[in-house]
C-alpha positions as CSV (number, residue, x, y, z in Angstrom):
1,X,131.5,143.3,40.5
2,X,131.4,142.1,43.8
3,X,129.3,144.1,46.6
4,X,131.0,145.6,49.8
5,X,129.5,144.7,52.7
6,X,128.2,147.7,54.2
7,X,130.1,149.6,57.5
8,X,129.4,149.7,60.6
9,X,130.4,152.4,62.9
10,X,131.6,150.3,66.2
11,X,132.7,152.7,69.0
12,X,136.6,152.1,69.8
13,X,137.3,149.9,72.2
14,X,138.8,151.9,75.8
15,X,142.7,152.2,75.5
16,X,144.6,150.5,78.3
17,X,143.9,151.7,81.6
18,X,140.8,153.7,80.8
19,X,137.6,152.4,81.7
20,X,133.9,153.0,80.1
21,X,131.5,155.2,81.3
22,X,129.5,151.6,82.1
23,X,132.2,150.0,83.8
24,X,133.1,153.3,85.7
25,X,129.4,153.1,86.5
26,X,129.1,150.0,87.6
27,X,132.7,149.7,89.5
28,X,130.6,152.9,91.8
29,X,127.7,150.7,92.3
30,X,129.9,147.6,93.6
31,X,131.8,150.4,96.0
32,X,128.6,151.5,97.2
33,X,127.4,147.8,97.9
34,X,130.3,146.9,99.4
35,X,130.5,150.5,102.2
36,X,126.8,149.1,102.7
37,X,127.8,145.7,103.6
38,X,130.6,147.4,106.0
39,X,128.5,149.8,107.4
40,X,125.3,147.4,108.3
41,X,128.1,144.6,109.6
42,X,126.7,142.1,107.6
43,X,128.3,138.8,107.4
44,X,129.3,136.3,105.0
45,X,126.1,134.4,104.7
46,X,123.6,137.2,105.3
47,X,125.4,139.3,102.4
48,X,125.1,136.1,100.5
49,X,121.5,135.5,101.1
50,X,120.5,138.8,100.4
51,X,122.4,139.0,96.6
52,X,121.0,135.5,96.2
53,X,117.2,137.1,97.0
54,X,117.7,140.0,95.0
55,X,119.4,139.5,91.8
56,X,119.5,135.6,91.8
57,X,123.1,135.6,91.9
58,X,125.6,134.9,94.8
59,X,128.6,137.2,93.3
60,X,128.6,140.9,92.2
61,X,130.2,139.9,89.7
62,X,127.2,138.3,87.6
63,X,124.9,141.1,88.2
64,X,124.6,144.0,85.2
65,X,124.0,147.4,86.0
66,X,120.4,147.2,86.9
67,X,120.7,144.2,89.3
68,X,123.6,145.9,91.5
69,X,121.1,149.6,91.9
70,X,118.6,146.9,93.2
71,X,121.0,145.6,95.5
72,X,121.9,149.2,96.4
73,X,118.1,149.8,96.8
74,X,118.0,146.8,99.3
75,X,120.7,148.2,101.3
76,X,118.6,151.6,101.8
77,X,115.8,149.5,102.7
78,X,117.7,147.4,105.0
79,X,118.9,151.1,106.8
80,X,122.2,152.1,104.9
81,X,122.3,155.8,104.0
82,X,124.8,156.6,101.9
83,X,127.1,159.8,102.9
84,X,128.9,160.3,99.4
85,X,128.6,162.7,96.7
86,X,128.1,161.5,93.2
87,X,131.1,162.4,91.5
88,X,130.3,165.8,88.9
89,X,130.2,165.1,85.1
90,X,132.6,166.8,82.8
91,X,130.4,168.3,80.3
92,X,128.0,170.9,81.4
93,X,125.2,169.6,79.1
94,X,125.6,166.3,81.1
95,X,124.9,168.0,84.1
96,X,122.1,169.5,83.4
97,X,120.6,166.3,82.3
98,X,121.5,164.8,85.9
99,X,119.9,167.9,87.5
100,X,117.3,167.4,85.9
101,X,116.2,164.1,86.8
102,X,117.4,165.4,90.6
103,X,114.5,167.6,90.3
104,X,111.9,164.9,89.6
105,X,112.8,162.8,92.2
106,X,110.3,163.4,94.1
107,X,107.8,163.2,91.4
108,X,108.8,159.6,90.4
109,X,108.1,156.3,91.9
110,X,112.0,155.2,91.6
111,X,114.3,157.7,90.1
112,X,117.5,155.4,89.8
113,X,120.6,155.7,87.5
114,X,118.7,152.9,85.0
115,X,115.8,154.8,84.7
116,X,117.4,157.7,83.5
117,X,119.6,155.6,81.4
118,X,116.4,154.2,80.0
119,X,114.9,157.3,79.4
120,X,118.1,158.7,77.7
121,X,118.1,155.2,75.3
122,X,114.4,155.8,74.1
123,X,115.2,159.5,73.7
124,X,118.1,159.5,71.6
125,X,119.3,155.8,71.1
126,X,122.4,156.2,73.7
127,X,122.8,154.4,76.5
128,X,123.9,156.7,79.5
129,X,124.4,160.6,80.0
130,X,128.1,160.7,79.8
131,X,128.0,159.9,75.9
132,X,125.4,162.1,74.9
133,X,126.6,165.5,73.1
134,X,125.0,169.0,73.5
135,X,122.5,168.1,70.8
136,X,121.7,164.7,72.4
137,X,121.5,166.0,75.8
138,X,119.0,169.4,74.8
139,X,116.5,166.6,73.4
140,X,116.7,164.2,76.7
141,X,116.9,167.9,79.0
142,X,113.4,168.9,76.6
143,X,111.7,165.2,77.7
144,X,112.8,166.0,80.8
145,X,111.0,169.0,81.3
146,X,107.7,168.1,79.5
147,X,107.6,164.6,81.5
148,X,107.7,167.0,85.1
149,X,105.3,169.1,83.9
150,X,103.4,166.2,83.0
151,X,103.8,164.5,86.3
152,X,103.1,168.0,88.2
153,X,100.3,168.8,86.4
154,X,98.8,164.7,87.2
155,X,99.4,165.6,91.0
């Protein structure tokens, strides 16, 4: 008798005209590079040069996730303040788990979108906050509180 081969649970691909919660993510980040570029009148070359230092790349495009916050990161650095509001997530769990890491900003070095992304992978093996469920989210909200008090008792 021959063996199945074992199944694999693969997430469904997006229907047409939805997006991920990555692409959605990084489609923000591109905005937000892009109203920097505007709003500190860079030109051609000079936007070029400064994707080209950063990520290695010369298009948006190339650049994951990671590679555009550092671009964002430059532009703060270069004077760009952004004047937005990060749009609200639809599950309360989910926003808890961003108010969380709001609260610790000033307790970390760098408290980007990755790093909570990262933190949320080694927590519970998923990749960003919007696809965690309650369960999920109460472990990453539970790290979250023992890392602060960790980093606020260190200080």
């Amino acid at each position: 008798m021959p063996q199945a081969e074992p199944m694999h649970r693969v997430k469904p691909a997006p229907r047409e005209g939805e997006t991920s919660p990555l692409a959605r993510a990084r489609h923000r980040q591109i905005a937000q590079i892009q109203i920097a570029r505007k709003q500190l009148a860079m030109d051609e070359g000079t936007y070029r040069a400064v994707l080209l230092r950063i990520t290695g790349e010369r298009s948006l495009t190339a650049c994951d996730l990671s590679a555009l916050e550092k671009v964002v990161g430059e532009m703060r650095r270069l004077g760009w303040t952004p004047t937005g509001k990060r749009p609200t997530a639809r599950h309360p769990h989910v926003r808890k788990v961003y108010a969380m890491w709001t609260s610790m900003a000033s307790l970390l070095g760098e408290p980007s979108h990755a790093a909570l992304c990262a933190f949320c992978k080694r927590q519970t093996g998923v990749e960003l906050p919007e696809w965690l469920d309650g369960h999920q989210a109460a472990k990453v909200i539970e790290g979250l509180k023992a890392w602060k008090e960790r980093l606020a008792g260190g200080a």
